[in-house]
N, C-alpha and C positions, 0 to 999 in steps of 0.2 A: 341623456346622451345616447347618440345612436353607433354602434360599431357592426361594421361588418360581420357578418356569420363565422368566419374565420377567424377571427381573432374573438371573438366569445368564448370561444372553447379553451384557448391559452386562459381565461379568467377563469378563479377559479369562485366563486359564488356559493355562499354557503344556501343551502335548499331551506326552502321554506314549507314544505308538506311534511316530512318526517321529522318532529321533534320527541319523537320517543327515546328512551336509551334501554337496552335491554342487557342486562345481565346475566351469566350463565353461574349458576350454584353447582360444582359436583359433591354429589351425596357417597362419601364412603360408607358401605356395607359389608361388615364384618359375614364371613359365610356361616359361623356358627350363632345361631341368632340368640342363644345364652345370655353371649358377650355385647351383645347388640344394649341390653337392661340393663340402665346405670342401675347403682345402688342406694337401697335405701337408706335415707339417712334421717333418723326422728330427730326433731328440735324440741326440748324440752318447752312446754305450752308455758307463755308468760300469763301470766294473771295483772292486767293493773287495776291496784286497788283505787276506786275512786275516792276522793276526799268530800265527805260530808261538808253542807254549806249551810244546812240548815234546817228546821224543821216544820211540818205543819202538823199542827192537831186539830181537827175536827169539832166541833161544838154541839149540842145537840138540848133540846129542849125537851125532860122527860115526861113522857104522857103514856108510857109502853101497855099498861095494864088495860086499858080502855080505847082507847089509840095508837098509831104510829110514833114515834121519835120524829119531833122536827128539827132539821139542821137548820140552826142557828147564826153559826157564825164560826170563820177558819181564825186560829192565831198562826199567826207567821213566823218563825223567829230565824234572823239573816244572824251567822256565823261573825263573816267578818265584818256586820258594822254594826254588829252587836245590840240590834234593836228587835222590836217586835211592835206585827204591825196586827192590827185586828181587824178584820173584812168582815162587817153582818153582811146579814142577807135577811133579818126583819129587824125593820128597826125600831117595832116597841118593846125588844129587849137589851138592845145596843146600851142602854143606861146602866143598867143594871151587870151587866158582862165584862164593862167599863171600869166601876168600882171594882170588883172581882179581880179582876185583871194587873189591876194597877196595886196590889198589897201582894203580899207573901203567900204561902200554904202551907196548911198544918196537916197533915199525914201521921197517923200508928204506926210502928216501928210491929215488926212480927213480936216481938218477947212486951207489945202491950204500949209503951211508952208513947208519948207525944212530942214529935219533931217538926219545928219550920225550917221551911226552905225559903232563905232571902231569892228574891229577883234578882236586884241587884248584883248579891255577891254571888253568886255559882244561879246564870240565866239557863246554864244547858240540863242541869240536873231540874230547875223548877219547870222544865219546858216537858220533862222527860218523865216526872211525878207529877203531871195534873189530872191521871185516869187515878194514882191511888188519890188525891187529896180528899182531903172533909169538903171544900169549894163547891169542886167538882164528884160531889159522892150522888148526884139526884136530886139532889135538893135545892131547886128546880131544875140545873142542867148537869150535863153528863159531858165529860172529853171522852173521847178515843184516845186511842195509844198516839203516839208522835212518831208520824212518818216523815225516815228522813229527805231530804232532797237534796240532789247533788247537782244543779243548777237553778238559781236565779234567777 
């Protein structure tokens, strides 16, 4: 639509080069600049604790006096679904780690005595004494301590 120069100017059309919008911030500043310094304020540091999910012990095949320790094989043991999973890593001891694995462990008490630990009934304390067990004393393998894991 064509209109005259004159009556262009009566429309009022919104521009289309400036679409910027600017706003103005006033900064008050106090003249004693003291007062200028909020205060400190300490928040007492949370800690959260995480929740244990599970464990892993290390497996190790002993040969120390003439050779290295070969790692063998990791057990797993998952918290909440209450299993344990055994991962080799050579598998012509996987037979043998397997029987092991799958019975109880008998451990010396300090004052001498002889205690088993069912699997079944208390799996976090048998997962947690397989560095002290008779099993796992060297003869052939050896566990590490049970490092815990706090994801899955």
């Amino acid at each position: 639509m064509f209109l005259p120069k004159d009556e262009r100017k009566d429309l009022k059309m919104p521009s289309v080069k400036n679409n910027k919008v600017t706003k103005t911030v006033k900064k008050t500043v106090l003249k004693d600049p003291e007062k200028n310094i909020a205060p400190i304020v300490e928040e007492p540091a949370v800690v959260e604790e995480k929740e244990i999910s599970g464990y892993l012990v290390p497996i190790l095949f002993k040969r120390e006096p003439i050779d290295k320790d070969i790692h063998v094989a990791d057990l797993i043991y998952n918290r909440w679904s209450n299993s344990m999973k055994l991962q080799c890593f050579r598998p012509n001891y996987e037979a043998d780690l397997d029987t092991i694995v799958a019975g109880d462990i008998s451990m010396f008490t300090p004052a001498g005595e002889m205690t088993i630990v069912s699997k079944s009934e208390a799996p976090v304390s048998w997962v947690q004494n397989l560095t002290n067990s008779r099993e796992f004393s060297g003869n052939p393998f050896i566990a590490f301590e049970a490092q815990a894991l706090y994801e899955i």
